[in-house]
Biopython code that builds the backbone (N, CA, C, O; Angstrom):
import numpy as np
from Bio.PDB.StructureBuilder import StructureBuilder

atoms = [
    (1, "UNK", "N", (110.024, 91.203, 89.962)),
    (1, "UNK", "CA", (108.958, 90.389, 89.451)),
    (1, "UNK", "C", (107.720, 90.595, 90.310)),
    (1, "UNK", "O", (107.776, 90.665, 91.538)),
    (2, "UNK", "N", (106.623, 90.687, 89.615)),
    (2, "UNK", "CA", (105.188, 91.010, 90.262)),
    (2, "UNK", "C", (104.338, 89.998, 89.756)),
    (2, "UNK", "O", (104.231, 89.821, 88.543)),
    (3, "UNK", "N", (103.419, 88.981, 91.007)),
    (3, "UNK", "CA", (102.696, 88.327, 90.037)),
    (3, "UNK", "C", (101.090, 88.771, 91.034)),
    (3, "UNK", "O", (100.921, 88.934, 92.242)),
    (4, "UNK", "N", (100.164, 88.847, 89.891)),
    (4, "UNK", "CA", (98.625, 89.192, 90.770)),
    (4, "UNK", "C", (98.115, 88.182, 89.974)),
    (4, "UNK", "O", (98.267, 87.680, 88.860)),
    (5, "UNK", "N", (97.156, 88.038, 91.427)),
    (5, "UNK", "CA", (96.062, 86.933, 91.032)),
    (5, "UNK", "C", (94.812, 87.034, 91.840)),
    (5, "UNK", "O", (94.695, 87.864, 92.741)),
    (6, "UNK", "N", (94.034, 86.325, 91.567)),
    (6, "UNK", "CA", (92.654, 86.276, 92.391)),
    (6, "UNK", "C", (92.206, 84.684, 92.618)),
    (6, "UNK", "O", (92.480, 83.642, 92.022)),
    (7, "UNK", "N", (91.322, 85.036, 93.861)),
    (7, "UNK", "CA", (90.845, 83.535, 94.045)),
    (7, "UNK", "C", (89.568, 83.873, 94.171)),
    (7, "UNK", "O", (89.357, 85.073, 94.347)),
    (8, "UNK", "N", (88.550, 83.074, 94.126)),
    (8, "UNK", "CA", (87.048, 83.568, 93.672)),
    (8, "UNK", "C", (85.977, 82.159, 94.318)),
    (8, "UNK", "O", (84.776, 82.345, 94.510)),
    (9, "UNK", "N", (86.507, 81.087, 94.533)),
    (9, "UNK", "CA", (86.066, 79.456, 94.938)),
    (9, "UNK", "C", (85.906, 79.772, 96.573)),
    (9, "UNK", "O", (84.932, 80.448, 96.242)),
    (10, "UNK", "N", (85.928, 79.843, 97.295)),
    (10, "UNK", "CA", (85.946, 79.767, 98.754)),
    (10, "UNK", "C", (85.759, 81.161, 99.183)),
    (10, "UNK", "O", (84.801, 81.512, 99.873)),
    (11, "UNK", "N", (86.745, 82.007, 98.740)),
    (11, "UNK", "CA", (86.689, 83.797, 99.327)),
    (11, "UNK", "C", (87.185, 84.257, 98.187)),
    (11, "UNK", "O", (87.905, 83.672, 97.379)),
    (12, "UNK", "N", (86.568, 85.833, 98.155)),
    (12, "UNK", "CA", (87.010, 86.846, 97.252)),
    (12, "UNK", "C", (87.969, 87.561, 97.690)),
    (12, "UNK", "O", (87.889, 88.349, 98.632)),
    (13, "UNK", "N", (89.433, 87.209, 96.689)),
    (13, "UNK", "CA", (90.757, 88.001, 97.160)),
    (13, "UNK", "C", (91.923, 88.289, 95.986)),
    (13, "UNK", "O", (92.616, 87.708, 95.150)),
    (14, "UNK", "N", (91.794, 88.872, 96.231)),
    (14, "UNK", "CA", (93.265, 89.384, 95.373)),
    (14, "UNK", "C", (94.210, 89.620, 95.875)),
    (14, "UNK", "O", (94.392, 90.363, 96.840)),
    (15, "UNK", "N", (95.179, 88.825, 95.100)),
    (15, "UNK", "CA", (96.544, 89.188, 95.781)),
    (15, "UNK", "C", (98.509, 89.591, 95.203)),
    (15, "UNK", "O", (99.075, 88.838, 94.410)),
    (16, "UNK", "N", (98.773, 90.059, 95.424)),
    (16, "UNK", "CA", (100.145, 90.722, 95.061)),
    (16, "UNK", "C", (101.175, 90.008, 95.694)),
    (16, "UNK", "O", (101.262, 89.726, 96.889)),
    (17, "UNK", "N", (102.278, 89.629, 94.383)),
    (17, "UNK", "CA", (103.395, 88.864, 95.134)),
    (17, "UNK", "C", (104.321, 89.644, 94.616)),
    (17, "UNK", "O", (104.063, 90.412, 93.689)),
    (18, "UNK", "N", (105.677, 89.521, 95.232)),
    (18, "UNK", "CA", (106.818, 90.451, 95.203)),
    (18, "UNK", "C", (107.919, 89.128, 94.982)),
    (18, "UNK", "O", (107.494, 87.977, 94.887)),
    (19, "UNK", "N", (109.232, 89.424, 94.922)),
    (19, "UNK", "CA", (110.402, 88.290, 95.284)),
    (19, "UNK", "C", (110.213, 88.227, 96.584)),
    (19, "UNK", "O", (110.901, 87.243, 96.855)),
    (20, "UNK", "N", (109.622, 88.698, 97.886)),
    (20, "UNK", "CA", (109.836, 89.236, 98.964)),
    (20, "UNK", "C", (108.531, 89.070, 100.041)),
    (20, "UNK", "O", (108.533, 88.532, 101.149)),
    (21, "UNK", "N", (107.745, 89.535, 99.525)),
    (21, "UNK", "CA", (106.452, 89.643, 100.029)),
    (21, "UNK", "C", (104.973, 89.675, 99.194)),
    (21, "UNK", "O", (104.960, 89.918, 97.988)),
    (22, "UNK", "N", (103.890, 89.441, 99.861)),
    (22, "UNK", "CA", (102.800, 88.639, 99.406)),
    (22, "UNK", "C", (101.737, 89.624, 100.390)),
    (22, "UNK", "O", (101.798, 89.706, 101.616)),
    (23, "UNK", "N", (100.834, 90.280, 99.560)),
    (23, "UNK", "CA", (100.262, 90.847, 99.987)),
    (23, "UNK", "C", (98.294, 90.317, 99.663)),
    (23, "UNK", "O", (97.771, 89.879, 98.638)),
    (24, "UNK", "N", (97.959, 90.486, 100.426)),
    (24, "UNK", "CA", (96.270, 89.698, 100.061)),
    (24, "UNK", "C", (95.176, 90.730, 100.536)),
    (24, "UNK", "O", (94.973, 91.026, 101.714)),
    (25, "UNK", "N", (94.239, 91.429, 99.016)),
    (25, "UNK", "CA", (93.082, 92.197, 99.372)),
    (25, "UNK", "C", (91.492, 90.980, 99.579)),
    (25, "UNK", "O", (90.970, 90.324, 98.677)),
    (26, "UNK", "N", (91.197, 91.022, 100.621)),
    (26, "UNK", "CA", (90.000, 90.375, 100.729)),
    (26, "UNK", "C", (89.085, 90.944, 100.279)),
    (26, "UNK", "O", (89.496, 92.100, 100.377)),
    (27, "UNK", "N", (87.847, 91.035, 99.721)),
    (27, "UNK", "CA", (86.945, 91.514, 99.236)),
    (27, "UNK", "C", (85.447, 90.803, 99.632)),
    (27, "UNK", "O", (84.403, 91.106, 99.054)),
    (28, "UNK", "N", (85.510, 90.137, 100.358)),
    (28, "UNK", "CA", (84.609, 89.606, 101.227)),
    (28, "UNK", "C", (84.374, 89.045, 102.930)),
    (28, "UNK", "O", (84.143, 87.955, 103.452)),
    (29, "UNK", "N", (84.560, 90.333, 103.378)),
    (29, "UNK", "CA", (85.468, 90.748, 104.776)),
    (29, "UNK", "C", (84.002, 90.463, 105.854)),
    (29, "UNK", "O", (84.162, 90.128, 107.028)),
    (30, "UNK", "N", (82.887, 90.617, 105.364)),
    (30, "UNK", "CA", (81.589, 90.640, 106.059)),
    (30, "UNK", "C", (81.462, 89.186, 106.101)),
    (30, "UNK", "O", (81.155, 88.658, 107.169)),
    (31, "UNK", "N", (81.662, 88.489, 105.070)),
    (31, "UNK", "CA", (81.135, 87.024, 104.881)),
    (31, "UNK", "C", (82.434, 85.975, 105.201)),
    (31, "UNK", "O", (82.157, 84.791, 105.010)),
    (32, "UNK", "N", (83.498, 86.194, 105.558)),
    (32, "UNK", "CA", (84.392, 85.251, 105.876)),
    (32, "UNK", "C", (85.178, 85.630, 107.056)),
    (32, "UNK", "O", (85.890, 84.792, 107.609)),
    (33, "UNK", "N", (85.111, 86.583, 107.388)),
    (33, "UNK", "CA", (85.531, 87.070, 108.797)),
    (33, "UNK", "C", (86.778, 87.753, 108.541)),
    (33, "UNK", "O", (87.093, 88.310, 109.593)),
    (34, "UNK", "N", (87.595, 87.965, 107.686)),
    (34, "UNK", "CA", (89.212, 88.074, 107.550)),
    (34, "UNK", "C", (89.220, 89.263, 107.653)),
    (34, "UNK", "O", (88.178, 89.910, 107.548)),
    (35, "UNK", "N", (90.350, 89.799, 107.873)),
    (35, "UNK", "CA", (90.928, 90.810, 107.512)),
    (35, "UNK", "C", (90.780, 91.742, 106.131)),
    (35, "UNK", "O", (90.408, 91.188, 105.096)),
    (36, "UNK", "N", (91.044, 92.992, 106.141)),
    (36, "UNK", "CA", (91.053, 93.104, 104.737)),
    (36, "UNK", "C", (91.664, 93.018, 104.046)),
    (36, "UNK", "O", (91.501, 92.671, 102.876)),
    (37, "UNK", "N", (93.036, 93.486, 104.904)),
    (37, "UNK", "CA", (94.638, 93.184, 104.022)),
    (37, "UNK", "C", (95.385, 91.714, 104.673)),
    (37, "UNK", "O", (94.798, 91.221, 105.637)),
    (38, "UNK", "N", (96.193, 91.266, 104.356)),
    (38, "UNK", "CA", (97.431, 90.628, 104.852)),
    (38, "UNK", "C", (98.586, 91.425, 104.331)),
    (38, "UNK", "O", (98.334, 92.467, 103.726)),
    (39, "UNK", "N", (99.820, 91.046, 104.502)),
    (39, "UNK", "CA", (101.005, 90.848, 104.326)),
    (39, "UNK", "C", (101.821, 89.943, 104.745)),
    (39, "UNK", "O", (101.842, 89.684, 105.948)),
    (40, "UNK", "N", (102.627, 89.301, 103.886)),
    (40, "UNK", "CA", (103.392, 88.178, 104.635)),
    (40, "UNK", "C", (104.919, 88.517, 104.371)),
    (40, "UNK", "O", (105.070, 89.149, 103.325)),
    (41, "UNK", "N", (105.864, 88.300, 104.936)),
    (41, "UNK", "CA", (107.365, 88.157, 104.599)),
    (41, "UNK", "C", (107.326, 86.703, 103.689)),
    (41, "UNK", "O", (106.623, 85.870, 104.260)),
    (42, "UNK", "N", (107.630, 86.448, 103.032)),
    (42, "UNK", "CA", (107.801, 85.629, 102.062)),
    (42, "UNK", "C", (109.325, 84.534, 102.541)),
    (42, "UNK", "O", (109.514, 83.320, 102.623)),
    (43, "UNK", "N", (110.086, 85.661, 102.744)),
    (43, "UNK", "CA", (111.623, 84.819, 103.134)),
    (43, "UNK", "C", (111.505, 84.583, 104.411)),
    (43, "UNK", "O", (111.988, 83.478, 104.658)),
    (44, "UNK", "N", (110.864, 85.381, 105.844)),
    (44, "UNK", "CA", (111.108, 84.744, 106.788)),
    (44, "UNK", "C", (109.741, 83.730, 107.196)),
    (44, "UNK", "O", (109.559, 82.901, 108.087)),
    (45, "UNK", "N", (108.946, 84.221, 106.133)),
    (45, "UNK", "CA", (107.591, 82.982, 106.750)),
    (45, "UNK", "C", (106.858, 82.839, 105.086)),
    (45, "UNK", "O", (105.849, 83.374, 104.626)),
    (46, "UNK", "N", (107.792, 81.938, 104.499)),
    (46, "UNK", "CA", (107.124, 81.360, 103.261)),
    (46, "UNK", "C", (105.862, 80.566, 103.473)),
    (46, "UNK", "O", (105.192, 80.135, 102.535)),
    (47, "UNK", "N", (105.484, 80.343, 105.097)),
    (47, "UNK", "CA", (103.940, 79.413, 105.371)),
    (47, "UNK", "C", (103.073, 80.255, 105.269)),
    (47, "UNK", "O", (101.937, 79.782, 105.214)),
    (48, "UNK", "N", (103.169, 81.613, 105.208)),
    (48, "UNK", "CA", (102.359, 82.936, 105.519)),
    (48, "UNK", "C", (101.684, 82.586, 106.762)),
    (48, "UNK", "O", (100.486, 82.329, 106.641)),
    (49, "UNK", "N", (102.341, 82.499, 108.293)),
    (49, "UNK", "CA", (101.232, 82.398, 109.229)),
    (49, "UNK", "C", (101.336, 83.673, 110.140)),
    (49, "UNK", "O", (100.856, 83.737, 111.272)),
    (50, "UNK", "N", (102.084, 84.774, 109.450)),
    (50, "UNK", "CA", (102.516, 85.839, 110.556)),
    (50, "UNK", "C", (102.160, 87.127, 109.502)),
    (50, "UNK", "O", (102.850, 87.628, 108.613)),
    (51, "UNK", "N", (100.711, 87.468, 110.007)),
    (51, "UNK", "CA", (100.156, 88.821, 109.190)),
    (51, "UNK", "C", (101.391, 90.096, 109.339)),
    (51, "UNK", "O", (101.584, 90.251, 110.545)),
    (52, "UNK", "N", (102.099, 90.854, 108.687)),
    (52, "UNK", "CA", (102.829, 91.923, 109.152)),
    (52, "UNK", "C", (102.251, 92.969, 108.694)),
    (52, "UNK", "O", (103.049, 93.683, 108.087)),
    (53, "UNK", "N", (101.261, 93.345, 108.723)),
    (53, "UNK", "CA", (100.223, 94.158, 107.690)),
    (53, "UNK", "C", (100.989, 95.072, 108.813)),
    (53, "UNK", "O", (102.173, 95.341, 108.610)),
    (54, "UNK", "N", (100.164, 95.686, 110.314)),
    (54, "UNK", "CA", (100.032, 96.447, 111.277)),
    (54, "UNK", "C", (101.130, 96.838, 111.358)),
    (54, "UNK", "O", (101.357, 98.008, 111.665)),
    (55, "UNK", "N", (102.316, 95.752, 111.043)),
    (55, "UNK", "CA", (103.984, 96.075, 111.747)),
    (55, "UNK", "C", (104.246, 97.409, 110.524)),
    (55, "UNK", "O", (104.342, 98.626, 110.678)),
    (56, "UNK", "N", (104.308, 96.452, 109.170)),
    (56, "UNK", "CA", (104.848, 97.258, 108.246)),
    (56, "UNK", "C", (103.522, 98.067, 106.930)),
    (56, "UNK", "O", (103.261, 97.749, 105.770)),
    (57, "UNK", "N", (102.874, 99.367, 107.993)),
    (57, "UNK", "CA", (101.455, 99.842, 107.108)),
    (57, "UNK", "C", (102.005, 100.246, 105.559)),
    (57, "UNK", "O", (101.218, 100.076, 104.628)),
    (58, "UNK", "N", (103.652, 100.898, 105.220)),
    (58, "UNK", "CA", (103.745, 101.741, 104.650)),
    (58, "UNK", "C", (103.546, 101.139, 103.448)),
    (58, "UNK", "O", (102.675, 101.408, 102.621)),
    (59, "UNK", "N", (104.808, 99.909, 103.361)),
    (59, "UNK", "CA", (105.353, 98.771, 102.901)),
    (59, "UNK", "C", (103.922, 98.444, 101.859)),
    (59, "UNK", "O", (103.926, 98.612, 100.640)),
    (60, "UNK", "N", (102.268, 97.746, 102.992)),
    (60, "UNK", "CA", (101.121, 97.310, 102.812)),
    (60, "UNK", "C", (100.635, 98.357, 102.348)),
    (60, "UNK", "O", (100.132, 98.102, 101.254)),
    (61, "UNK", "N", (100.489, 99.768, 102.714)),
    (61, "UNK", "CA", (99.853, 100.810, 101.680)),
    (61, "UNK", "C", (100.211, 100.678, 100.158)),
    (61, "UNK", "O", (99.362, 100.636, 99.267)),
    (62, "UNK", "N", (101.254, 100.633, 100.009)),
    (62, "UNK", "CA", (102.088, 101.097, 98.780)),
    (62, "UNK", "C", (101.932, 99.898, 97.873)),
    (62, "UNK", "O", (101.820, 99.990, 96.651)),
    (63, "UNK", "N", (101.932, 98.403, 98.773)),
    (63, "UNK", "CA", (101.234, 97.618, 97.831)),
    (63, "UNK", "C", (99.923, 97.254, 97.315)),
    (63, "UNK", "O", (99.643, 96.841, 96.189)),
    (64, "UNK", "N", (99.031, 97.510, 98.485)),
    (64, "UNK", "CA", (97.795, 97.661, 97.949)),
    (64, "UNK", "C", (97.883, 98.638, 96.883)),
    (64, "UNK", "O", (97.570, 98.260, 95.755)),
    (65, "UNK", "N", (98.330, 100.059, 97.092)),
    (65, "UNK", "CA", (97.629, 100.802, 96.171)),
    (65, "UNK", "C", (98.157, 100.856, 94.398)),
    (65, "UNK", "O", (97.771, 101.480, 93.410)),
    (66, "UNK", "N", (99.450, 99.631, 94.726)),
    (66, "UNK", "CA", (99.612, 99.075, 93.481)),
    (66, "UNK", "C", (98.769, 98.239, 93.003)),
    (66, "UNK", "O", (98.273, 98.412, 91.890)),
    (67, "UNK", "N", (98.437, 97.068, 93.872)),
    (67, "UNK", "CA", (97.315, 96.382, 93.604)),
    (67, "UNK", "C", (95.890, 96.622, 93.000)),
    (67, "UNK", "O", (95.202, 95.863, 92.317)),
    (68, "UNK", "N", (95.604, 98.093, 93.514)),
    (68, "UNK", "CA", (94.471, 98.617, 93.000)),
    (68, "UNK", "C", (94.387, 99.084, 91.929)),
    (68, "UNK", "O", (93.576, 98.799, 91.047)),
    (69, "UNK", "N", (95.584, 100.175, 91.912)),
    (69, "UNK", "CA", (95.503, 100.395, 90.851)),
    (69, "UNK", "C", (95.742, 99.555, 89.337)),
    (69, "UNK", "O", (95.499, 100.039, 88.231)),
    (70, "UNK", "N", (96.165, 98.469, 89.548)),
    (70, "UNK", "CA", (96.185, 97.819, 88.544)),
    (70, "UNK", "C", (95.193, 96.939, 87.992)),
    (70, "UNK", "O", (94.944, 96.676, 86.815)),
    (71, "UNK", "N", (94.558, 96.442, 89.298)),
    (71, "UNK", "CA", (92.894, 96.151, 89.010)),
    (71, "UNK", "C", (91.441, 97.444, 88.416)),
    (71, "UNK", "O", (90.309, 97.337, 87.945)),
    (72, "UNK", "N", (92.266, 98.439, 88.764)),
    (72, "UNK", "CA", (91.381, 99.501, 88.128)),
    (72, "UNK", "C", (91.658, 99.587, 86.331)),
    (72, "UNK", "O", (90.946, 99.603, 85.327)),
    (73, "UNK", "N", (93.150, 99.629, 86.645)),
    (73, "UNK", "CA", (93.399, 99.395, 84.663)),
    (73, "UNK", "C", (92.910, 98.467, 84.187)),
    (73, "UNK", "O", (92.366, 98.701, 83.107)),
    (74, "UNK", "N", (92.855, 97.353, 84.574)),
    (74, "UNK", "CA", (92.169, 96.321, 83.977)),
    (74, "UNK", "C", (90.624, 96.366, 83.892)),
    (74, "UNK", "O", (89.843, 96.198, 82.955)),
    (75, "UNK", "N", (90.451, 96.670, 85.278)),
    (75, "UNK", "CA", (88.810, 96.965, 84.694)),
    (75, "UNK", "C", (88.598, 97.854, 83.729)),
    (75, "UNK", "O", (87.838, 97.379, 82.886)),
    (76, "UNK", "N", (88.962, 99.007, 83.469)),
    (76, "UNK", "CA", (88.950, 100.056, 82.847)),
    (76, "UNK", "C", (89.065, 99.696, 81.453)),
    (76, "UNK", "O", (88.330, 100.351, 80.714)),
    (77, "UNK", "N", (89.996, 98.590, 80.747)),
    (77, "UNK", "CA", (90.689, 98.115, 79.674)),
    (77, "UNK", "C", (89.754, 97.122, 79.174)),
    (77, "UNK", "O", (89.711, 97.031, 77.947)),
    (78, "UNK", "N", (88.953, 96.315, 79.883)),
    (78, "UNK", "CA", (87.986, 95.264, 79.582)),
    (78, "UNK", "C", (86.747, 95.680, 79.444)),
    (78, "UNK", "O", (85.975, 94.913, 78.869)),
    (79, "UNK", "N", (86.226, 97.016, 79.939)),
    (79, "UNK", "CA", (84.577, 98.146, 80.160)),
    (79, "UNK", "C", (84.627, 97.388, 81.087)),
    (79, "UNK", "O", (84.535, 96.311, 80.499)),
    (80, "UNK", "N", (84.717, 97.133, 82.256)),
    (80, "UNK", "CA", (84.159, 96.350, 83.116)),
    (80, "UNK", "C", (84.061, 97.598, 84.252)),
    (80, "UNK", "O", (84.927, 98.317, 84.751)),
    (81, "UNK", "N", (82.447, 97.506, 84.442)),
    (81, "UNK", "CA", (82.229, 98.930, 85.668)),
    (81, "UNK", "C", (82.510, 98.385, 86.991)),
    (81, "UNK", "O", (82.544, 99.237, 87.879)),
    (82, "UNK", "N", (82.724, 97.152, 87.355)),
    (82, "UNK", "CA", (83.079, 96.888, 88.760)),
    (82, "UNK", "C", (83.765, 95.610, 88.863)),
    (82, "UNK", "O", (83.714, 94.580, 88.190)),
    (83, "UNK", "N", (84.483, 95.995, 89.992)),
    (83, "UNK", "CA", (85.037, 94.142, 90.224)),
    (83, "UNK", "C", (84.281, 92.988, 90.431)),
    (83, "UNK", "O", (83.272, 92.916, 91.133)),
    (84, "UNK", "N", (84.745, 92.186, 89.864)),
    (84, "UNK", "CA", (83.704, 91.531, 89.490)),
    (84, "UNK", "C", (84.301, 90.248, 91.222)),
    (84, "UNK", "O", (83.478, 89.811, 92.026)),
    (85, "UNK", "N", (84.956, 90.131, 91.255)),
    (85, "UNK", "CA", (85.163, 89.396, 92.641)),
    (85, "UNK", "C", (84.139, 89.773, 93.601)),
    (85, "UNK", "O", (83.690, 88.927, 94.374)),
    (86, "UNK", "N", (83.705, 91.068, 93.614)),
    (86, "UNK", "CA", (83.331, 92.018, 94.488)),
    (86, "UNK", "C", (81.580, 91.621, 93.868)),
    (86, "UNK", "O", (80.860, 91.044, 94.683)),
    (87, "UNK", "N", (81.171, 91.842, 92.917)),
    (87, "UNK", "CA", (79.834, 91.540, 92.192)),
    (87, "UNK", "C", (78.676, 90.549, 92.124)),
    (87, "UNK", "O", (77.446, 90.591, 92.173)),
    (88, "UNK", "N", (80.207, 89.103, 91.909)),
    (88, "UNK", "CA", (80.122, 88.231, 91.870)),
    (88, "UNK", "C", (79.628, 87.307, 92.911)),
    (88, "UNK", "O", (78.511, 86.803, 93.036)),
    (89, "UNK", "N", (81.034, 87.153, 93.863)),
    (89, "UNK", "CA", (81.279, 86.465, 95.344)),
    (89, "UNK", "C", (81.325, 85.560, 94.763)),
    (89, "UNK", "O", (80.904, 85.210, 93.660)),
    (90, "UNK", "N", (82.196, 84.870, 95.993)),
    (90, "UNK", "CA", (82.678, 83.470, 96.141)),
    (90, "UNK", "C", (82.201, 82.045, 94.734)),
    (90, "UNK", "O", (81.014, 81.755, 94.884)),
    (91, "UNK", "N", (82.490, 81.685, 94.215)),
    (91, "UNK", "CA", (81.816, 80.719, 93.501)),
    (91, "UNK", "C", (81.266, 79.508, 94.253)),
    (91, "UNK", "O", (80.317, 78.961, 93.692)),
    (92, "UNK", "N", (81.790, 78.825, 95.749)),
    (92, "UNK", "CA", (81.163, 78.225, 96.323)),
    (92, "UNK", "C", (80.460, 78.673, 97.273)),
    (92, "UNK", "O", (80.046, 77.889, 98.127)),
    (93, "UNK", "N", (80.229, 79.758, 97.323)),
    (93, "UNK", "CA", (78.801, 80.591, 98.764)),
    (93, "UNK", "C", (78.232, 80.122, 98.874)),
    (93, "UNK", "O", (78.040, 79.601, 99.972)),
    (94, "UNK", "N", (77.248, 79.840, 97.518)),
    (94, "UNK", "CA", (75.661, 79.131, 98.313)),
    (94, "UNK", "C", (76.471, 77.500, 98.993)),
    (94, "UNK", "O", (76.248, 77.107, 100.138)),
    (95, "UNK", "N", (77.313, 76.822, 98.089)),
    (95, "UNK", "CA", (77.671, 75.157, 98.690)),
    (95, "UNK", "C", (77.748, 75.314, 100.130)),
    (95, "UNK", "O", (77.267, 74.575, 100.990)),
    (96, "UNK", "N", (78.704, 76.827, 100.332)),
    (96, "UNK", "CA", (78.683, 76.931, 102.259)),
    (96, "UNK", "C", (77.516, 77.026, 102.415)),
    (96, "UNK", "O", (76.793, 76.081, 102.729)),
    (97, "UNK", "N", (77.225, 77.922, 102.266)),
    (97, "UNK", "CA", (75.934, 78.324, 103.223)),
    (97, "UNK", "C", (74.905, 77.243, 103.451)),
    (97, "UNK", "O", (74.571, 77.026, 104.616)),
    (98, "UNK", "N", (74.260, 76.404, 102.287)),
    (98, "UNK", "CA", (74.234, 75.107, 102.521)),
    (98, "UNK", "C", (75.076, 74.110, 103.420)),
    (98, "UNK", "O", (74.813, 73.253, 104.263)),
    (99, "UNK", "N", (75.979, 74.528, 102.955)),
    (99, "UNK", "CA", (77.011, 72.873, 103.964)),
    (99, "UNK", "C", (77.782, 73.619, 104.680)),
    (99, "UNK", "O", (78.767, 73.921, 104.007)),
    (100, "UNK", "N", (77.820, 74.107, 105.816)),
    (100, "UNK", "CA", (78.882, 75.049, 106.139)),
    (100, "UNK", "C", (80.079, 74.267, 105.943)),
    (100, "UNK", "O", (81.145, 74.753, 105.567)),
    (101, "UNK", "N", (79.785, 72.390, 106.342)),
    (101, "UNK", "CA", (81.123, 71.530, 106.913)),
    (101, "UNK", "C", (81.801, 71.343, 105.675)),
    (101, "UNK", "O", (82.882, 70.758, 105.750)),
    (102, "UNK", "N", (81.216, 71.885, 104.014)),
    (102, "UNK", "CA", (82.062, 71.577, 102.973)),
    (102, "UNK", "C", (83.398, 72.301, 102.862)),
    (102, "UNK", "O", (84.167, 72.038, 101.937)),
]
sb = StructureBuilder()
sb.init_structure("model")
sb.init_model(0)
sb.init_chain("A")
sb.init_seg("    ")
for serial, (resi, resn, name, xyz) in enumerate(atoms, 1):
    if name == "N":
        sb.init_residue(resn, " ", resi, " ")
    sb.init_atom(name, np.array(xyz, "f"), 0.0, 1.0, " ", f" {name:<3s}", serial, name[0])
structure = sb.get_structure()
């Protein structure tokens, strides 16, 4: 089972879940400080507080580049010339940037 999703309210990310593991593309790495990838073990840290990106690259390659590529079909399938997470940004940016404390 594979589930992808995006979050778009706070930070731009997409992310890939497995039975197993949980993988997260940031797409706004300049403006929120993060990382670009995560990875989490799912069974030994369902809190996700232990990045294993670095431990396990191959594992994190192979899912990103599932990840991508499946955001490329979709763009591709909708005419959509770019990601729009990526285009877009955050839906609350300006509220931060205004309020950082929101």
């Amino acid at each position: 089972t594979r589930i992808i999703s995006a979050e778009n309210t706070w930070q731009s990310s997409w992310s890939l879940r497995t039975e197993t593991h949980k993988l997260i593309l940031a797409r706004d790495i300049e403006y929120t400080g993060r990382r670009e990838r995560e990875l989490y073990d799912l069974i030994r840290d369902p809190d996700e507080n232990h990045d294993i990106a670095a431990e396990q690259p191959a594992l994190a390659d192979a899912m990103q580049k599932e990840l991508q590529q499946w955001i490329n079909d979709r763009l591709k399938a909708l005419g959509k010339p770019a990601d729009p997470l990526v285009a877009q940004g955050p839906s609350m940016r300006m509220t931060l940037m205004q309020n950082p404390d929101a």
